[in-house]
C-alpha positions as a Markdown table, in Angstrom:
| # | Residue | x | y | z |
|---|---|---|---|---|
| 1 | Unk | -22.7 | -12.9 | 58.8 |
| 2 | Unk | -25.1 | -11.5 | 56.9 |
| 3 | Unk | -28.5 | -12.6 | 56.0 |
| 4 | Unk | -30.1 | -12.8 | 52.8 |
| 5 | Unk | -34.1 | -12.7 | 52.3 |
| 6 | Unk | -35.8 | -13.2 | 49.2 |
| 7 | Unk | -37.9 | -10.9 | 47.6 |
| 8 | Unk | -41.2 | -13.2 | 49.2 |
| 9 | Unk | -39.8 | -13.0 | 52.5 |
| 10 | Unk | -39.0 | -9.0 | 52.6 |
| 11 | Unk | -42.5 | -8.7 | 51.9 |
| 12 | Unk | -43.9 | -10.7 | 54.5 |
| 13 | Unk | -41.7 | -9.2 | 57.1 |
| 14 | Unk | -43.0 | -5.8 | 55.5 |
| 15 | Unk | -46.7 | -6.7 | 56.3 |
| 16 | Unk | -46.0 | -8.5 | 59.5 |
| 17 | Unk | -44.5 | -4.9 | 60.6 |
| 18 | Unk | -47.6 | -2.7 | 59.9 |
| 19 | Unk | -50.0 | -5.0 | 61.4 |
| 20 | Unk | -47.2 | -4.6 | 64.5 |
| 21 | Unk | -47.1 | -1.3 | 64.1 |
| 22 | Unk | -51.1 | -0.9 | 63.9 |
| 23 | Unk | -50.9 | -2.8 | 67.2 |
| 24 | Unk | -48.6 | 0.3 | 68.2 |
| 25 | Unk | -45.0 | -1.2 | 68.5 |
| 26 | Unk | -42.4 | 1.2 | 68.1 |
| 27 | Unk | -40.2 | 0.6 | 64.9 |
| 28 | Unk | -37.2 | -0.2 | 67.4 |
| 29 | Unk | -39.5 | -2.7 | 68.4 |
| 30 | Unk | -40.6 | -4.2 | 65.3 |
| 31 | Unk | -37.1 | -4.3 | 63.6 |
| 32 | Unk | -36.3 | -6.3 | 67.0 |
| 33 | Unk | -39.0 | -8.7 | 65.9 |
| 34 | Unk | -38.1 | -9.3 | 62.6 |
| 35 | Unk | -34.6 | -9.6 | 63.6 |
| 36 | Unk | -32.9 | -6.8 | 61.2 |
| 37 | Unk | -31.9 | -3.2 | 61.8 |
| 38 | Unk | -33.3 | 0.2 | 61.3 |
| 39 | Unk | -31.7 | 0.8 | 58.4 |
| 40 | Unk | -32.5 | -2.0 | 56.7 |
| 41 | Unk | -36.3 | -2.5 | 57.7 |
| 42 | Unk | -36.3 | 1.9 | 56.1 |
| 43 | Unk | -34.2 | 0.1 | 53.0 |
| 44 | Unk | -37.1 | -2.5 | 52.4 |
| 45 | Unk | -40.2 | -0.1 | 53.1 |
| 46 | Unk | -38.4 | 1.9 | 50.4 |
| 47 | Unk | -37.4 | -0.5 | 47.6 |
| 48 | Unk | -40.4 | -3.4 | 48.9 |
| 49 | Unk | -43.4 | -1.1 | 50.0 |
| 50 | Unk | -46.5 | -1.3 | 48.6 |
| 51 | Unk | -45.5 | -4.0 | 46.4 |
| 52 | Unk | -46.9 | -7.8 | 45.9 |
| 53 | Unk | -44.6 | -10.5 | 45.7 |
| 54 | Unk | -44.7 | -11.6 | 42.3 |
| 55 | Unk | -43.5 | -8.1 | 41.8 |
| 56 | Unk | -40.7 | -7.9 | 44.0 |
| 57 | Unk | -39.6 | -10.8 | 42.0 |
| 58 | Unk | -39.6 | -9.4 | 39.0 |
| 59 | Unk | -37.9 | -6.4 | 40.6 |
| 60 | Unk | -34.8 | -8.5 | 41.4 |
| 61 | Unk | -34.7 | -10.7 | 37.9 |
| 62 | Unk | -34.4 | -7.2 | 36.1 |
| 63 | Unk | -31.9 | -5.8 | 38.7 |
| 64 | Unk | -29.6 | -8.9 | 38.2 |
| 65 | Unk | -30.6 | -8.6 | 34.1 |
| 66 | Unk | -29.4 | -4.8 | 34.2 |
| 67 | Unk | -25.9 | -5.9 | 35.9 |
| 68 | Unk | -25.5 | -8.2 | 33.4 |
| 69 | Unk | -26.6 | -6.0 | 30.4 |
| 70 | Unk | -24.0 | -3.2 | 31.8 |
| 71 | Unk | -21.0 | -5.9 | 32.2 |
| 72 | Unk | -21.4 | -7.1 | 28.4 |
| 73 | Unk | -21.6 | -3.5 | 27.3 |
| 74 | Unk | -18.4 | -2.7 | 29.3 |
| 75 | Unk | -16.8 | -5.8 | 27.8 |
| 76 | Unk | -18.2 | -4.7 | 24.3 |
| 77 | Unk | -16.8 | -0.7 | 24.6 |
| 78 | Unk | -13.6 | -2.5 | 25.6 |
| 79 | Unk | -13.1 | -5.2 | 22.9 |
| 80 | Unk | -14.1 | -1.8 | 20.4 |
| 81 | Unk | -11.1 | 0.2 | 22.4 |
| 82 | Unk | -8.9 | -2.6 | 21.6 |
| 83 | Unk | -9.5 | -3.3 | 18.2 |
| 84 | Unk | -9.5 | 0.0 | 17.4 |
| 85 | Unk | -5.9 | 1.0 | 18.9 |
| 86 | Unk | -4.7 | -2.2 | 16.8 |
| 87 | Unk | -6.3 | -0.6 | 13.5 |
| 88 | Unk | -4.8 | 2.6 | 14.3 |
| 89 | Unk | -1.4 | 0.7 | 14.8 |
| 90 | Unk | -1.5 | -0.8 | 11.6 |
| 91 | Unk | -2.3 | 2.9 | 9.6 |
């Protein structure tokens, strides 16, 4: 089963881990704290660090915009194919 955290809560695991780190916890350690792996605490520090909340927000609305913006313009180039072969059809 795997969890999902919103942007608000990647970010507050992000800060609870420096101040653990600070404290001098190993990142084993940490991600054992926050209850995740490795790999995704490295994914989060990448994508999440730095960042405030209201931002990380915003990060994911234009994410999920983007993948819908890509999805019309498949549909779009594929309605074009379509009515373009029937054109051709009718030449």
């Amino acid at each position: 089963m795997q969890k999902r955290h919103t942007p608000e809560q990647i970010i507050q695991k992000l800060r609870l881990a420096e101040k653990l780190q600070s404290e001098g916890q190993t990142i084993a350690q940490v991600c054992q704290r926050l209850g995740v792996s490795e790999q995704t605490f490295h994914r989060w520090r990448n994508q999440y660090g730095g960042m405030k909340a209201d931002e990380a927000r915003r990060l994911k609305e234009l994410e999920a915009e983007n993948v819908r913006l890509k999805r019309l313009v498949a549909d779009l180039a594929l309605d074009k194919q379509m009515l373009q072969e029937v054109v051709r059809k009718k030449s």
